[in-house]
C-alpha positions as CSV (number, residue, x, y, z in Angstrom):
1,X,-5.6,3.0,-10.8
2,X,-5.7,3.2,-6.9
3,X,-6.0,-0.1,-5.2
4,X,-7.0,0.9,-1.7
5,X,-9.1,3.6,-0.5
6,X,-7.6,3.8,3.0
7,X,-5.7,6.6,3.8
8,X,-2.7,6.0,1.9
9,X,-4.7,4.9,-1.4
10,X,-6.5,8.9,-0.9
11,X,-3.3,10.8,-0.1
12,X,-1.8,8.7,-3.3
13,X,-5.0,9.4,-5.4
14,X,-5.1,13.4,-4.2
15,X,-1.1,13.2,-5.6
16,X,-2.3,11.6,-9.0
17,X,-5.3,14.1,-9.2
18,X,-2.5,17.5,-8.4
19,X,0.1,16.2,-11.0
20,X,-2.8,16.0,-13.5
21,X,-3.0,12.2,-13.4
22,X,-6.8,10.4,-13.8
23,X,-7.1,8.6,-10.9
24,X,-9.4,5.6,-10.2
25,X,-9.4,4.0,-6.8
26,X,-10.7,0.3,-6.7
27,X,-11.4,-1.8,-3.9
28,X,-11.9,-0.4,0.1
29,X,-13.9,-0.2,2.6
30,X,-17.8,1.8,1.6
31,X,-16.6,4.7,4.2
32,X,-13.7,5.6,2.6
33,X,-14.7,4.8,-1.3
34,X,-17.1,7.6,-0.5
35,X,-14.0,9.7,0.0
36,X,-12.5,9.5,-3.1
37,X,-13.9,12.4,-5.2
38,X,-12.9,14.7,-2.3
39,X,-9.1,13.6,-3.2
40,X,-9.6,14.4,-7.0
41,X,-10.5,10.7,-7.9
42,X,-13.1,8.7,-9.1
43,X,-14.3,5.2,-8.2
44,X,-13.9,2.2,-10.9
45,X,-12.2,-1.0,-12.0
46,X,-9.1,0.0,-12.9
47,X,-8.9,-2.5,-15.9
48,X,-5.6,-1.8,-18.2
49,X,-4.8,0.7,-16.1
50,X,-1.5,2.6,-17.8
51,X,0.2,2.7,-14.0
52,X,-1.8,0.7,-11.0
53,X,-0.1,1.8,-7.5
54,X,-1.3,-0.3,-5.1
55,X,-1.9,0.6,-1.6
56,X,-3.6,-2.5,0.3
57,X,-0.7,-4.4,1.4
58,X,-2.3,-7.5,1.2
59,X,-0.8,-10.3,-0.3
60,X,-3.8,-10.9,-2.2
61,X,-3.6,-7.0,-3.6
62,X,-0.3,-7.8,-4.8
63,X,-1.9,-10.1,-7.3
64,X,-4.7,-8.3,-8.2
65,X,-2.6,-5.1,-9.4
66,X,-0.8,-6.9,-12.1
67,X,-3.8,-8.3,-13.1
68,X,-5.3,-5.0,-13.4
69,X,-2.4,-3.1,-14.9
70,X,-2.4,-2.9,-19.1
71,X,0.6,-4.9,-21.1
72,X,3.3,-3.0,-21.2
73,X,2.5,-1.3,-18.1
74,X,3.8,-0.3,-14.4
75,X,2.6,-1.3,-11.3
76,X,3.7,0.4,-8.6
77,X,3.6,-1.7,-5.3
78,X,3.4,0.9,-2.0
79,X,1.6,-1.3,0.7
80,X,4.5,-3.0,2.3
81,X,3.8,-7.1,3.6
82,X,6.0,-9.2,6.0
83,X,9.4,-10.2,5.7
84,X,8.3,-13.6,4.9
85,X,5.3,-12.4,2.4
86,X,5.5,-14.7,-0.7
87,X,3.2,-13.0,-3.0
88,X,3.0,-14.4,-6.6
89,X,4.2,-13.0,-9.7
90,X,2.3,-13.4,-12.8
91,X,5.3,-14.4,-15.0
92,X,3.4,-14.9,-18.3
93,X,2.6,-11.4,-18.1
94,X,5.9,-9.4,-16.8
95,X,7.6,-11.4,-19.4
96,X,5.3,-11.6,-22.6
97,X,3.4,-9.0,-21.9
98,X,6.3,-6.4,-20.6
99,X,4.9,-5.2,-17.0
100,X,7.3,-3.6,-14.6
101,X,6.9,-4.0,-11.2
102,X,8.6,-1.6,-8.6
103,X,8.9,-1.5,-5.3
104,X,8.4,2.1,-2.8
105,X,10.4,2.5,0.4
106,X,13.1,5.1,1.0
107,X,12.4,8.7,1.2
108,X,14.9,11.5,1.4
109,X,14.7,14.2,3.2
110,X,13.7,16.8,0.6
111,X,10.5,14.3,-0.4
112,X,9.2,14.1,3.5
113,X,9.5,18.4,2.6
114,X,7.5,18.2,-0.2
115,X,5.0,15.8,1.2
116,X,4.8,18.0,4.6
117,X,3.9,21.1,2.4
118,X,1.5,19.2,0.7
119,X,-0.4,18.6,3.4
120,X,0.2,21.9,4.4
121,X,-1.7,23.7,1.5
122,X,-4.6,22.4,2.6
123,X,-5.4,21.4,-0.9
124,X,-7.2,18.3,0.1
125,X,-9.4,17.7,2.8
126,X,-6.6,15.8,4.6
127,X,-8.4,16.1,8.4
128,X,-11.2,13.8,7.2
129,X,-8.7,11.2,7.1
130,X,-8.3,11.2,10.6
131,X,-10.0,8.5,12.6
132,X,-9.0,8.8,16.2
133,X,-7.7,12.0,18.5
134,X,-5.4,11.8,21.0
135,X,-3.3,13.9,23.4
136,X,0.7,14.0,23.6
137,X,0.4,12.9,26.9
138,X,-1.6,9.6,26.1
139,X,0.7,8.7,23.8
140,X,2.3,6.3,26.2
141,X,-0.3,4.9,27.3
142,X,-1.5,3.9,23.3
143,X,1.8,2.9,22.8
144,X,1.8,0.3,26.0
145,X,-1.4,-1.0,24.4
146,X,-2.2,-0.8,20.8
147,X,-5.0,-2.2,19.2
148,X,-4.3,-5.2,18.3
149,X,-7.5,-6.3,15.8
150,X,-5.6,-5.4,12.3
151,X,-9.2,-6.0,10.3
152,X,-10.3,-3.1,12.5
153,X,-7.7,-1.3,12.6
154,X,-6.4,-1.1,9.5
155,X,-6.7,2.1,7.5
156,X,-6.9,4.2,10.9
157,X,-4.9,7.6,11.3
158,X,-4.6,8.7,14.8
159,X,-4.2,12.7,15.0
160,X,-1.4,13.9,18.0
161,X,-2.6,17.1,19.7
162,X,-0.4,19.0,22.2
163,X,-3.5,20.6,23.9
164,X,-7.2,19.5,23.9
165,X,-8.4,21.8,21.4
166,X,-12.0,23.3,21.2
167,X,-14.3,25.7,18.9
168,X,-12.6,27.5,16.2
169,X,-8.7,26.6,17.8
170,X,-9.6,23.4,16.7
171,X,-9.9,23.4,12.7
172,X,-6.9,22.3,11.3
173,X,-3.9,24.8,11.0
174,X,-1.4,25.1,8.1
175,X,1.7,23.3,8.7
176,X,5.4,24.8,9.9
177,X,6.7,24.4,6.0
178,X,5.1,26.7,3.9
179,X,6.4,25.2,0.4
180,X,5.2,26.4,-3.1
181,X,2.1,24.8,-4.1
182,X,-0.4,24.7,-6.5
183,X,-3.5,22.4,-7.8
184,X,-3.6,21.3,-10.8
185,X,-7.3,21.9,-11.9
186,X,-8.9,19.6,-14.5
187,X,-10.7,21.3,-17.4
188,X,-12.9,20.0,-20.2
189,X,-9.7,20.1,-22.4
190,X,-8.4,17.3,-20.1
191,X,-11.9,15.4,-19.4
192,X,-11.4,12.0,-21.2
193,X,-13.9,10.6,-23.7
194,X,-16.0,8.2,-23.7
């Protein structure tokens, strides 16, 4: 399961779907729920969940992932909080019932490759993830004044263009790392049942 349908939660899901994982995304915004089959996923609970990767960053998201996540299973938590965050810990369950909880931060340089070519293939519909346009030269001027409303602006993606780009010039291009890639496709041998 997939808490968060922002833009992390559907790159996250759309990584899930191409490794041949089921992915479920719970929770978000109606806008962006509506995105998920278009990032291999489908919408749900995500009760007893086998692996819950949560991708709010909420405090309160925190909690509701080991509460989602099946004994004896991982929960992967990607949405980072503040510094002085305090979020609790179910203890009853990572201790009786056997839950590890790991943390995501560093990246080398080899997976910021991979992840570039992945967006690269053009094997999700990555562009519909973007929210806001701007040019290189009004960067400075977003920078001097971000938005500053976080329950509006939370979940945006703001797309850097060198030139203003118009008519066909302006469909997304493939990236400058051209890496080997390929979709894994679900077939009815892998549909679950029930």
């Amino acid at each position: 399961a997939i808490l968060g349908a922002g833009p992390i939660g559907l790159m996250l899901a759309a990584c899930v779907a191409d490794a041949g994982g089921w992915p479920v995304v719970v929770g978000g915004r109606d806008e962006r729920r509506a995105l998920a089959e278009e990032f291999g996923a489908e919408l749900g609970d995500g009760a007893d969940a086998d692996v819950v990767l949560e991708a709010a960053g909420t405090e309160q998201a925190w909690a509701d992932a080991q509460q989602l996540v099946r004994p004896g299973g991982t929960v992967l938590l990607f949405g980072g909080l503040p510094r002085d965050a305090r979020p609790p810990i179910d203890s009853y369950r990572v201790h009786y019932e056997e839950l590890t909880i790991r943390g995501s931060f560093h990246h080398t340089p080899a997976t910021v490759r991979a992840a570039l070519g992945f967006l690269a293939s053009g094997a999700y519909p990555w562009e519909r993830l973007v929210t806001h346009r701007v040019l290189l030269e009004q960067l400075p001027e977003l920078f001097a004044d971000p938005p500053r409303d976080p329950e509006r602006t939370a979940g945006q993606v703001t797309r850097v263009d060198r030139h203003r780009q118009t008519g066909p010039a302006a469909r997304p291009r493939r990236g400058r790392f051209p890496l080997p890639h390929r979709r894994v496709v679900r077939g009815p041998a892998l549909e679950r049942e029930g």
